[in-house]
N, C-alpha and C positions, 0 to 999 in steps of 0.2 A: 166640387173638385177645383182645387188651385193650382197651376201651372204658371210656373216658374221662369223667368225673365232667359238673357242668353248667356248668363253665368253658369249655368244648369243646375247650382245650388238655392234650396228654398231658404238657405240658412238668413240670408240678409234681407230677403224680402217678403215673399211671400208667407214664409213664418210669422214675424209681425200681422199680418196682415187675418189671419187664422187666428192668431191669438186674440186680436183685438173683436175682430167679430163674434167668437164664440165667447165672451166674456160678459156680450151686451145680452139685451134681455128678449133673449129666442128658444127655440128649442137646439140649435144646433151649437153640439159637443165637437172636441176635439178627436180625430181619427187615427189616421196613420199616414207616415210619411213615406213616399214611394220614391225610390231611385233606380231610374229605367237604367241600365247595363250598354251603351252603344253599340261597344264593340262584342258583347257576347247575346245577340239573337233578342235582346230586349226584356235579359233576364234582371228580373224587380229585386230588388232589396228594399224589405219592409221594414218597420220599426211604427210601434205605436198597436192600439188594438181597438176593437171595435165592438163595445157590450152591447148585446144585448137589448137593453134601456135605451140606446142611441141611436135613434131612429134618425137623425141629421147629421150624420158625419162627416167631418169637412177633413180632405183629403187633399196633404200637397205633396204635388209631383213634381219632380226634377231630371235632369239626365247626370250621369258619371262623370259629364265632359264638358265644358260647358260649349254652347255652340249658336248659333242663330238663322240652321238650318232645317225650315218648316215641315219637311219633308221626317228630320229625327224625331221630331216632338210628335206630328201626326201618330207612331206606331210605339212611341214612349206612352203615350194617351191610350192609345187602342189595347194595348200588353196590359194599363190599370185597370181599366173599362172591363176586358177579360177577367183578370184576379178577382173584381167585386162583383161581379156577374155568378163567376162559380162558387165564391167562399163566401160569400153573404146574399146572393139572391137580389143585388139590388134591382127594385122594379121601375128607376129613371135618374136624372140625374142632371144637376146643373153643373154649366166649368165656366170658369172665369181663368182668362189667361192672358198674362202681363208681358209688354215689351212682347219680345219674338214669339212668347208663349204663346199670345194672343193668334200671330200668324198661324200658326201649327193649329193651336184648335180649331180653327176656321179649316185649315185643309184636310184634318183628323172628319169634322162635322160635314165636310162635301162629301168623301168618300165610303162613311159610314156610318153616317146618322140617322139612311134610310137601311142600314141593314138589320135584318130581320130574329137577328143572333145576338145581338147586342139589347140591353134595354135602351128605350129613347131619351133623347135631350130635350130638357124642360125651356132653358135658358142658356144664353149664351152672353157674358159679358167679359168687354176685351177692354181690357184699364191700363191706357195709354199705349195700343198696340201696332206694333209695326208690322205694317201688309204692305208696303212701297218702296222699301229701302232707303228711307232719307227724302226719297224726291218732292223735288219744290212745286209751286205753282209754277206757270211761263206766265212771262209779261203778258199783263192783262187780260189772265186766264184769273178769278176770284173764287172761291172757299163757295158762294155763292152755285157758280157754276159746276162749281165740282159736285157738288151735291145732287145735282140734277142730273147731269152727263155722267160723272166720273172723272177721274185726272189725263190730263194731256200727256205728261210724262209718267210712264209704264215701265216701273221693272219686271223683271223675269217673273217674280215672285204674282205683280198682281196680275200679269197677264196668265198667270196658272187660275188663278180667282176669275178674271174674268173668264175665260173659259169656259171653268166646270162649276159656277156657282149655284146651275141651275139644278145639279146632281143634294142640295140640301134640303131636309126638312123642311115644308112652307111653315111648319107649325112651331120652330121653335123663335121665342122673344129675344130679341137680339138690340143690348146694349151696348153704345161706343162711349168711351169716357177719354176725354182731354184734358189736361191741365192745362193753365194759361199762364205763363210766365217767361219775361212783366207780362203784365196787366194790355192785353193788346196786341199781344206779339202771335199771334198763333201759332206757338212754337211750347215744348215742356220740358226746354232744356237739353234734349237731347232729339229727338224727332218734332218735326214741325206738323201741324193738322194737316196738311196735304198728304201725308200719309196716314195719319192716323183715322181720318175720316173717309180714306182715298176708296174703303167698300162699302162705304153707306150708301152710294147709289145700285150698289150689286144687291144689298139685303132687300132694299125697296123692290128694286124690278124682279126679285124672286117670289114676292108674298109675305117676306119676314116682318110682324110688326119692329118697328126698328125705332129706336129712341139714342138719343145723342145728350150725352149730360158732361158741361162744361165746367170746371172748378176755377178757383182763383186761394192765392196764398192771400189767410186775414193778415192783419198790423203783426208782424213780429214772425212770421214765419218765412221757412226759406226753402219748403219742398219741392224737390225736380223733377224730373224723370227715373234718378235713382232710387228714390229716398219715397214715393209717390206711394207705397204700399203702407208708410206709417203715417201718413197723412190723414187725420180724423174729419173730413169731409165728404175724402174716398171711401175711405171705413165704412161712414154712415150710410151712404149710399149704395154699396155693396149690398148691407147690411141688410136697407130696406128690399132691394130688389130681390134677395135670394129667401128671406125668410119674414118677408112681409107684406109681399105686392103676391097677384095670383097671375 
């Protein structure tokens, strides 16, 4: 499952990013595209189909509206989770969720990754995900520390994370992906690593194994935060983790 940035359409991002993985050499096929309904109860509009033979469906979600409210994506997520539960049986499932997307699966997987109705989350990887709202380091607080503590500056959003993180799966594999651009700046063009790392020490003190994988633009490229889903180093790495690594 792919989840969608805070545009709430997968058309610019996450699509790329489905196409290019399902192209490389796996078993996983193209699925169906999900658009959660906000304002009417979280009703889905599908498009795409799911044979039989495709036993790796890769599935991207979006909302109607776009938005960057953790809280919509959580039950945008929960409403697909349901539909592939009752219409295909699925028996688990990995979701990688982008920008704000990322936040939402993370609040989606606190509150019901242990529920017992649902099948389980195999993998969690959040590429380039914002759980902080922007927030920086303080003066001579380091990337370092944060890792180990968590961050000093706390928005609304991560102090919901820190809270209930403990309410998650110890058993699901939990990837954080940065990009670095330039070269040093801990920053991805649009959100800086103090956010985007700001819950690596929450997955650590829950049990999660948790791995952190940093990119950089080779000679001639110029991907950001926007653009970060057509990035063939993200790609590959995706790639490897959802239909390569156990």
């Amino acid at each position: 499952m792919y989840v969608t940035g805070s545009s709430g359409s997968p058309k610019n991002n996450i699509s790329h990013l489905v196409q290019a993985v399902t192209n490389k050499n796996n078993a996983a096929k193209p699925g169906l595209t999900v658009i959660a309904e906000t304002g009417n109860k979280y009703k889905l509009r599908i498009t795409g189909k799911i044979d039989a033979s495709n036993k790796y469906p890769a599935i991207a979600v979006g909302t109607d509206h776009g938005t960057n409210n953790h809280e919509i994506y959580q039950y945008a997520i929960k409403a697909t989770i349901e539909y592939l539960a009752a219409h295909y049986n699925v028996p688990w499932y990995n979701i990688l969720g982008y920008s704000s997307g990322a936040g939402g699966a993370m609040r989606f997987l606190i509150n019901y990754s242990q529920d017992k109705n649902l099948p389980p989350a195999k993998k969690f990887v959040a590429l380039d995900g914002e759980f902080n709202r922007k927030e920086k380091l303080r003066t001579n607080e380091t990337m370092e520390s944060l890792y180990q503590n968590g961050p000093e500056n706390k928005s609304a959003d991560y102090n919901y994370f820190e809270k209930n993180y403990s309410k998650m799966d110890k058993g699901i594999h939990v990837y954080l992906m940065a990009l670095d651009t330039p070269v040093g700046s801990d920053f991805d063009g649009v959100l800086p690593w103090s956010d985007l790392f700001s819950v690596y020490n929450l997955f650590e003190k829950n049990g999660n194994i948790t791995e952190k994988f940093t990119y950089t633009n080779s000679p001639g490229e110029r991907y950001s935060h926007g653009s970060i889903c057509k990035m063939p180093a993200a790609q590959d790495y995706i790639e490897k983790v959802f239909y390569h690594s156990t």
